[in-house]
C-alpha positions as CSV (number, residue, x, y, z in Angstrom):
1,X,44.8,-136.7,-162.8
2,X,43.5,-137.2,-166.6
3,X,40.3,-135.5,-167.5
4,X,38.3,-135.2,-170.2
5,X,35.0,-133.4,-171.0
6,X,31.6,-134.3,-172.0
7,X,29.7,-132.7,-174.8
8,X,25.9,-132.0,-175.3
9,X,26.0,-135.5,-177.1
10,X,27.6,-137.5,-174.5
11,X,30.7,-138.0,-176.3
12,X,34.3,-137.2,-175.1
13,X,37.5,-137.8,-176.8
14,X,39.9,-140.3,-174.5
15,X,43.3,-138.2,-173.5
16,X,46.4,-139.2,-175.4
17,X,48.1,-140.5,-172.3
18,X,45.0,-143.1,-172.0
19,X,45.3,-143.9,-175.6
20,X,49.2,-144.9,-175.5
21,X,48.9,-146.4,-172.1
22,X,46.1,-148.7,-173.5
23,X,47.4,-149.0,-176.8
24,X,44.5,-147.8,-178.6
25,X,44.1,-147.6,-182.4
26,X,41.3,-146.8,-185.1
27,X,38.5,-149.6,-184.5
28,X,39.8,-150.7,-181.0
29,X,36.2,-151.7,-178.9
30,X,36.5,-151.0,-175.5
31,X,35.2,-152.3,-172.1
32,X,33.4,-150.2,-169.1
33,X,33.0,-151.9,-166.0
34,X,30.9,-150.1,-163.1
35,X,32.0,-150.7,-160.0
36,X,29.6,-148.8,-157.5
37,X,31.1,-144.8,-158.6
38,X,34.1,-146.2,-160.3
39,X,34.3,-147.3,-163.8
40,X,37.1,-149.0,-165.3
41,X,37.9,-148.5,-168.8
42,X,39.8,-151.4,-171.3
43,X,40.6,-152.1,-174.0
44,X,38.8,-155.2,-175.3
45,X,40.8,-158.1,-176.3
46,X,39.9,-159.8,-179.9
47,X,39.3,-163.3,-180.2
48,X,39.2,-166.0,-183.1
49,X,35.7,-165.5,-183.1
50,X,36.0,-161.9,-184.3
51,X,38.4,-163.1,-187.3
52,X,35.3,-164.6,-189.5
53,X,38.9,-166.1,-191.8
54,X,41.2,-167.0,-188.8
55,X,39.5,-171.4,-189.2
56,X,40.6,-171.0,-192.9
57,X,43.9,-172.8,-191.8
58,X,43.9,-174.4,-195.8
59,X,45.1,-170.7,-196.6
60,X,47.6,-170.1,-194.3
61,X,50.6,-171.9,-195.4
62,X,54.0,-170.0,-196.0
63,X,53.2,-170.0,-199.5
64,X,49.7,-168.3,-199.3
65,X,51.6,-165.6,-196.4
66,X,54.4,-164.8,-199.0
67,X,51.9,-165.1,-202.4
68,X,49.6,-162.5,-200.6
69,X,52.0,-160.6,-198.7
70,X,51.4,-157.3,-200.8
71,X,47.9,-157.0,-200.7
């Protein structure tokens, strides 16, 4: 069993196995879900509508990717 504990400021810090098994990083949002005294805990999944730049398509030819690589 994983646990973690809960300071004065209801924070906690997610254990590293969570993390890695959930592949977490910097920014991630995550997901609770209550389910009666359970609550599941996931990572959310992003979408296009997240990407403000992802309808752009005019810039996303191989020649913008490789012009803009380095930035």
């Amino acid at each position: 069993m994983i646990t973690s504990r809960l300071t004065s400021k209801a924070q906690t810090t997610i254990p590293q196995p969570v993390r890695a098994a959930l592949k977490l990083q910097d920014g991630d949002e995550l997901i609770y879900e209550i389910e009666g005294e359970r609550v599941l805990l996931k990572k959310a999944r992003k979408t296009a509508a997240d990407d403000p730049f992802a309808t752009f398509e005019e810039w996303d030819s191989e020649a913008d990717r490789k012009a803009y690589a380095g930035l």
